[in-house]
Residue, then its C-alpha position, 0 to 999 in steps of 0.5 A: x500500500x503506498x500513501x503520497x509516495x510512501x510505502x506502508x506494509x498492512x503491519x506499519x499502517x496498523x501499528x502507526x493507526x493504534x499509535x494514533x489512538x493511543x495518542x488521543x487516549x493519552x491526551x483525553x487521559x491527561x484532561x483528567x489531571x489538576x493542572x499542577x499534575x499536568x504542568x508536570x507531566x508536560x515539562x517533564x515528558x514532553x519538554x524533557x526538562x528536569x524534575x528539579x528545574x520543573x520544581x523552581x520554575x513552580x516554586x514546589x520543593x523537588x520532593x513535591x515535583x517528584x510526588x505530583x509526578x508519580x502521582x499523576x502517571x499512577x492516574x494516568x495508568x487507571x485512566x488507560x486501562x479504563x479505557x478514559 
């Protein structure tokens, strides 16, 4: 199967369509977060910046980063497997 040039095996296009999904999942599950839980979530992961500086840029010890942090991913993983 080839799209505007580009060669995709029945496999690539399945993976690249449960990538996608999983990627709305993802963000729907992230609207269930406060907001401090999603600041950290999106810094972190997706800005790559560390938990420390995250923490001084939000004016939180690195100790309450690190909690938002893993408390968020625990609601995150309950999120998925609920299917949002």
């Amino acid at each position: 199967m080839s799209i505007k040039g580009k060669k995709f095996t029945d496999d690539g296009v399945v993976a690249e369509i449960e990538n996608e999904i999983l990627k709305e999942n993802l963000a729907i599950a992230l609207e269930t977060l406060s907001e401090r839980e999603q600041d950290v979530i999106v810094l972190y992961y997706y800005h790559e910046i560390p938990l420390r500086d995250i923490a001084i840029k939000m004016g939180i010890t690195y100790t309450n980063a690190k909690f938002i942090k893993h408390n968020a991913i625990a609601k995150l993983r309950i999120a998925m497997r609920r299917g949002v």
